[in-house]
N, C-alpha and C positions, 0 to 999 in steps of 0.2 A: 353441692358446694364445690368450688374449683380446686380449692387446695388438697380433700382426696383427691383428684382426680394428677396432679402435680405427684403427689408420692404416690400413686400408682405408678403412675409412668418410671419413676425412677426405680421405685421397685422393681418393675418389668424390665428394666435396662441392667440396674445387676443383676437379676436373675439370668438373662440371656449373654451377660457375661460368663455367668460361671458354668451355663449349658454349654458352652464352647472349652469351657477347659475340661470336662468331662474324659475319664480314659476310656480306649476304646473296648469294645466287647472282649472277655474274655477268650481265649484261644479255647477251643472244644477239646475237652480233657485234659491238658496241661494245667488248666488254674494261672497261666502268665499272661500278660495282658500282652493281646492285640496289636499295638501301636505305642509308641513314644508317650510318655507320662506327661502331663501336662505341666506346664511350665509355670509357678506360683507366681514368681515376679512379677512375669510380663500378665497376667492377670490382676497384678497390684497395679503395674504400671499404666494398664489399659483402664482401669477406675478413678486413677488421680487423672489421668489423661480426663476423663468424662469428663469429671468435677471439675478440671480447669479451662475445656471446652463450653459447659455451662454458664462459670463465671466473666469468661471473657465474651460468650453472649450476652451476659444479663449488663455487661459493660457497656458492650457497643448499642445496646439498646438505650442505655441511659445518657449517653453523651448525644444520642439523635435525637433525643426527648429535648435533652435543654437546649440545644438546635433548633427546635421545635421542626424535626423532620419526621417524628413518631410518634406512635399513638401511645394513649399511656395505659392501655388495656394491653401491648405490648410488652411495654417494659416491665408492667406487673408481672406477667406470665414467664417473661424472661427472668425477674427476680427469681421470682417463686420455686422456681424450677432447679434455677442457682442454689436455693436455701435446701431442698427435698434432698441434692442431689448431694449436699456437705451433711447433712445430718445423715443419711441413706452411709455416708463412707465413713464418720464418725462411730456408726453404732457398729458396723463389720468389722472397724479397727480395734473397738469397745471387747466385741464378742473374739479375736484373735489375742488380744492380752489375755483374755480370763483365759482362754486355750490353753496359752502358752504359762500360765499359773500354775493352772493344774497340770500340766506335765512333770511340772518343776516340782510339784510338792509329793508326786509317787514317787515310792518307796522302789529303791532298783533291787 
């Protein structure tokens, strides 16, 4: 079915999102890390970025459609991907509330 195959890829895309923000090896006996901390923002900013690189595909495929300069096995795919790629950043956002819930509710 094509639509696993659409939230795979997205899957795989934030996944290899967040392999980049990764810090680096720990220093050998110190315990401090290696390199510069990864930067949370611009890891949010690089995923809205996706998701609105997707939707402005799944756009410009559709205005080619009623053109009739696209196939529509296109713009599907283009939707599709569009839709994996907002629910994929929905549920990350979903999972960083409850995060940020439970921080809130431990006892200092």
């Amino acid at each position: 079915m094509t639509t696993s195959s659409f939230a795979a890829g997205a899957y795989s895309a934030v996944q290899g999102l967040g392999a980049k923000g990764l810090p680096a090896k720990a220093a050998s006996g110190a315990g401090a890390l290696g390199g510069a901390l990864p930067d949370f923002s611009a890891m949010v900013k690089q995923a809205v970025d996706g998701v609105g690189a997707a939707g402005s595909k799944a756009d410009q495929q559709v205005s080619a459609a009623v053109a009739g300069q696209a196939d529509l096995v296109n713009v599907v795919t283009a939707v599709a991907e569009s839709e994996a790629a907002i629910e994929t950043l929905v549920a990350v956002r979903d999972r960083v509330i409850a995060a940020y819930e439970e921080i809130m509710r431990m006892q200092v």
